[in-house]
N, C-alpha and C positions, 0 to 999 in steps of 0.2 A: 188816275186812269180807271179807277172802279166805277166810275159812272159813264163809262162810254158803253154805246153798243157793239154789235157784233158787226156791222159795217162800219163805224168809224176804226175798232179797232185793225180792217181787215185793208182801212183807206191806211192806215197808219204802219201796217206791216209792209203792203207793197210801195210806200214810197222811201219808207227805210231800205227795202232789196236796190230802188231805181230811184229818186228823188226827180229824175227827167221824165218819167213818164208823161207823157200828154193826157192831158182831163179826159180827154175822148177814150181813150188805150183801160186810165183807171178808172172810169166809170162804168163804162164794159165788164169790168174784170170784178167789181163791186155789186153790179146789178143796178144801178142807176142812170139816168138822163144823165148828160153833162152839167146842167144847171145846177142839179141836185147835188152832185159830189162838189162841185165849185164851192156851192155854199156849206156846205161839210168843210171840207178844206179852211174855209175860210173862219168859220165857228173856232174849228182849233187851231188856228193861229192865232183870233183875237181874244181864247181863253187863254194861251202862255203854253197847250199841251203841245204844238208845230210851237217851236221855238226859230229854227229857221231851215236852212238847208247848206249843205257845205258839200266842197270838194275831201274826196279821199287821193290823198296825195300817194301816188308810191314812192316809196327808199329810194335812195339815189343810185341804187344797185339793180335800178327796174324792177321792183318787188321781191325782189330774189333778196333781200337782204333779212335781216335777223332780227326778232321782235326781244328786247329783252327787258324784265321786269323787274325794277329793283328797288327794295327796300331801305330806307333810308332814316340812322335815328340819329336826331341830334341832340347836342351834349346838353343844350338844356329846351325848354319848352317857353319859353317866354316869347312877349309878342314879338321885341326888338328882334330875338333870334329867328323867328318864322318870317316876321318879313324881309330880312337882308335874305334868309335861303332861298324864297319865293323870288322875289325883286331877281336874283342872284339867276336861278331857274331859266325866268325869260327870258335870256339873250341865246339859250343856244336852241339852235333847229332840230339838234340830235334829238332831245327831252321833246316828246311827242304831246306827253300828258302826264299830268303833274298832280295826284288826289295828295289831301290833309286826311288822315286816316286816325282812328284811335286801335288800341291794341298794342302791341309790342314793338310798331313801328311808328314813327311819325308822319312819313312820307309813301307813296305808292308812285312811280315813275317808269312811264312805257319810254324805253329810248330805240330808236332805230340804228341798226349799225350795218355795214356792206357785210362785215364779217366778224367771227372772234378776234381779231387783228384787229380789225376796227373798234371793237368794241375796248380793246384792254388798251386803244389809243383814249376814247373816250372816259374813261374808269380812271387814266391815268393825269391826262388833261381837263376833264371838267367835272367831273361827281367828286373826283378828291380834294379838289379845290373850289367848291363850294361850302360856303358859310356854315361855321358852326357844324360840320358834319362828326359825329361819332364813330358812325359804324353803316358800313353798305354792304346789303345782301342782296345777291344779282343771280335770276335764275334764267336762260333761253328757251324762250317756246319755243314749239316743234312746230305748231299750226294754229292759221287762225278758225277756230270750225263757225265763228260766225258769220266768215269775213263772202264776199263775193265772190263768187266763184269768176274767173278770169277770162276774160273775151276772149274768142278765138280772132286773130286778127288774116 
């Protein structure tokens, strides 16, 4: 991303706040015609830097529920062990996001829970009983400070 400009990267911050934005709204907001940001937009998709655009789901607690971040090492590092844990990984909804990390962890996993009850449901039903697990270090955020700030409905 070091070779973007100061409007690409400024098209690339507000469609991270809003990804619906209308052309018209962010091209406005850029300083551009709508053609113009179009084809910006479109540049960074067909260079790989817009990869795509996704929904942000909330927790099944209506957002209200617990982000918790857990460290995950397992008993050996081989490929058979990383792919059964991975493979292993995807089947639950809880497990948000799943990084391969190097350091003193092997695993980096955001999970969602309604609550600490939930969560030491989840800790007890699917992180312990995943493949090849050693050892799990699980910490709760407080807050997301990146996250979007919440609609008034």
């Amino acid at each position: 991303m070091s070779g973007l400009d100061a409007i690409d990267r400024n098209i690339i911050r507000l469609l991270r706040l809003n990804a619906r934005m209308s052309n018209a709204r962010l091209a406005e907001e850029v300083g551009l015609s709508p053609s113009a940001c179009l084809r910006r937009i479109h540049i960074l998709e067909q260079e790989g830097i817009i990869r795509g655009y996704t929904a942000i789901v909330a927790s099944t607690a209506g957002g209200d529920g617990i982000a918790v971040m857990v460290q995950i090492t397992l008993d050996r590092q081989t490929e058979e062990y990383l792919n059964r844990f991975e493979a292993a990984v995807r089947k639950f909804p809880e497990i948000r996001e799943c990084y391969l990390m190097t350091g003193d962890s092997d695993y980096f996993l955001r999970v969602e829970a309604e609550s600490a009850q939930d969560f030491e449901r989840i800790h007890k039903e699917i992180l312990s009983g995943l493949p090849g697990v050693l050892r799990i270090h699980s910490s709760f955020s407080i807050r997301n400070v990146l996250a979007a700030p919440k609609r008034a409905r």
